[in-house]
N, C-alpha and C positions, 0 to 999 in steps of 0.2 A: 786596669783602673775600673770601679764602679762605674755605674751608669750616674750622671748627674740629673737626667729628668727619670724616673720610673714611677709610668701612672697607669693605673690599672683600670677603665672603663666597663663594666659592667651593660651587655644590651643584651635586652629582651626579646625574645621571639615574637614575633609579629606585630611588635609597637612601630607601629609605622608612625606613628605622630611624635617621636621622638628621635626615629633617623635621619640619620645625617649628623645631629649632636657631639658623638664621642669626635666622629673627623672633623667636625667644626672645631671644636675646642684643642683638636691636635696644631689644626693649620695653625692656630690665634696662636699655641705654644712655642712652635718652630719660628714664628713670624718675629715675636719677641725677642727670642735670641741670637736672632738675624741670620738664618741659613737662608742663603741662596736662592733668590724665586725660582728658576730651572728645578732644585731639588724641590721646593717648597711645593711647588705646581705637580711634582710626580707623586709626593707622598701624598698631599691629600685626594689624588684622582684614588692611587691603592688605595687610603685609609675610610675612604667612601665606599669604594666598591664593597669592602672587606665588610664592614658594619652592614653594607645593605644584604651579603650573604649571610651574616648572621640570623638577620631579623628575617627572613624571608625564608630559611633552609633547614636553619637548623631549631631546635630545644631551646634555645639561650646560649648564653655562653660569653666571652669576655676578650677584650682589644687589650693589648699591653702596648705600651710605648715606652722606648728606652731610647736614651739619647747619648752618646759619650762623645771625646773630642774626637772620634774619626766617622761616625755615622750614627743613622737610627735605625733602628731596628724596629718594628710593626710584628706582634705576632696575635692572630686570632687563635682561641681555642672552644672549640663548643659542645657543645653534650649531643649527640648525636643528630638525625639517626645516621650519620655517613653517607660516603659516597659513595656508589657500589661502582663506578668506571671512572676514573680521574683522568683519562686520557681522553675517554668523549667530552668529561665537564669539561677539559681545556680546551674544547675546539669553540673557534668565536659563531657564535650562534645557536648553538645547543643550549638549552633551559630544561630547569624539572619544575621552573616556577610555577606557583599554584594560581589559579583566577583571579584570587582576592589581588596579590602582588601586579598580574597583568592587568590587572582593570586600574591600577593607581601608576603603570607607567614601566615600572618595572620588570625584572625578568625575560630581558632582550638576550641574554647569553656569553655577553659580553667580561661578567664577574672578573673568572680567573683569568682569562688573555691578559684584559687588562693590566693586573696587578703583577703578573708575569712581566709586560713589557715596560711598567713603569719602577719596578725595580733591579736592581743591579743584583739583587741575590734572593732567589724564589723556591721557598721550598716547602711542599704539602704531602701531610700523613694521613690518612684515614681509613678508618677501622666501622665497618658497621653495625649500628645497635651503639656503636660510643662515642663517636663523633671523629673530628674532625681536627687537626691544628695545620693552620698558614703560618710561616715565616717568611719575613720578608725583611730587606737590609739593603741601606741606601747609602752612598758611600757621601762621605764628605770634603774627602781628601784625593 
């Protein structure tokens, strides 16, 4: 079966006055059609994380959300510049974050763990110089 919600959010690199928006408007969408706080409370910690490594790492690049009767699915995809060691980025506390990001609060290291321990299915590709795609999938059932 089709996905019943697929919404495709569009963030921009470095708008920090706009983050948090796309995961806001996820939580308010899941809340509506009544999943579960436990999952509700996991996706939107991922779907924050996920948006604030957009805006803060990457080029741009874009959240999808897909919802069907067994789960949601969360996937980020971004235009580069990648990640040149995916096994460092996953360790909690490691950052490449830039000043501007640390001076407003972010870039503690925390991203991918994160989004790693709040989903039930975590899966990252990247290639550098082209960016980057997160999957991530949250059971419902």
């Amino acid at each position: 079966m089709s996905a019943f919600i697929h919404t495709v959010y569009p963030v921009a690199s470095g708008d920090y006055t706009r983050a948090g928006e796309a995961s806001a408007d996820i939580k308010r969408k899941l809340k509506q059609l009544g999943v579960a706080s436990m999952v509700l409370r996991r996706v939107a910690v991922a779907s924050y994380e996920v948006e604030l490594n957009l805006v803060i790492h990457s080029m741009g690049g874009e959240l999808i959300l897909e919802v069907d009767e067994k789960g949601i699915s969360l996937t980020s995809q971004d235009v580069g510049p990648g990640i040149p060691d995916i096994s460092m980025a996953m360790k909690e506390g490691y950052s490449t974050a830039n000043e501007e990001a640390r001076s407003l609060g972010f870039g503690a290291g925390m991203g991918l763990p994160n989004m790693k321990r709040n989903a039930d299915g975590f899966e990252i590709d990247s290639e550098l110089g082209k960016g980057t795609r997160i999957s991530m999938r949250f059971n419902l059932v």
